[in-house]
C-alpha positions, 0 to 999 in steps of 0.5 A: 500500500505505501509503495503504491501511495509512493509511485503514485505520487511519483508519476503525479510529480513526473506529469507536473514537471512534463506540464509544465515543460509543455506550458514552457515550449510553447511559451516560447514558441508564442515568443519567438513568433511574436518576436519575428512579427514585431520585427517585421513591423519595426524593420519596415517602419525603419527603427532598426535600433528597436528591432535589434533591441527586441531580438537580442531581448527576446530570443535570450530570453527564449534560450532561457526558457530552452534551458529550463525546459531542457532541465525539465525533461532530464528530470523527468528523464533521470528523476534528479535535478542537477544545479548546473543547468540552473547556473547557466540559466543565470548566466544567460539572464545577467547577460540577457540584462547586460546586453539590454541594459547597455544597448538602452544606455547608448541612447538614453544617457550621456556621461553628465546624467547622474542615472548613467552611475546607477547604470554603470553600478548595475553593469558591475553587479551583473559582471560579479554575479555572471563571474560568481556563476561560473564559479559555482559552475566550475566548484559543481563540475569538480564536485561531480568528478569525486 
């Protein structure tokens, strides 16, 4: 009876992660698609900058939701979570935001704005926590390897 009651809630436990996963590819699908229709419609009323903006954003932001999703169906696989694939995913948003941010920067500020400080005090928590990451990525990987 226990062991029933176990896989049970084992299989219910798979099907939630397999939902979800399902409910994340095709998120991104509706991303990217609406991505490629707004570029469209920016390219041809000539703001490239905006286009370049959108794409960069949206399609790092579809390779995050990639990554999770590739997580989903190795758990739903193997049945463990693994930190790794997490720590790229955070990699991936800081550089997402970074990228972001700067390509923003370019035209809202100037040196003389006091926001270009806030901005620059961002961009350096980002670069600490993408090196913090790969750092935590590194110590996982020589931790497996014992």
């Amino acid at each position: 009876m226990k062991r029933d009651a176990y896989r049970i809630l084992q299989a219910t436990e798979t099907v939630i992660y397999l939902f979800a996963g399902f409910l994340i590819a095709a998120g991104a699908a509706i991303l990217l698609l609406t991505t490629l229709l707004e570029g469209v419609e920016n390219l041809v009323a000539g703001r490239y900058h905006e286009v370049a903006l959108t794409l960069l954003d949206r399609v790092l932001l579809a390779l995050m939701l990639a990554e999770i999703l590739y997580t989903l169906v190795r758990f739903a696989r193997e049945g463990s979570l693994e930190a790794t694939p997490f720590l790229i995913i955070g990699i991936i948003a800081a550089v997402r935001r970074v990228l972001v941010l700067t390509a923003e920067a370019v035209e809202k500020f100037d040196l003389s704005d006091p926001a270009f400080m806030a901005v620059l005090a961002e961009l350096g928590l980002l670069a600490l926590l993408v090196v913090a990451f790969a750092l935590a990525i590194r110590l996982v990987k020589s931790l497996e390897g014992r």
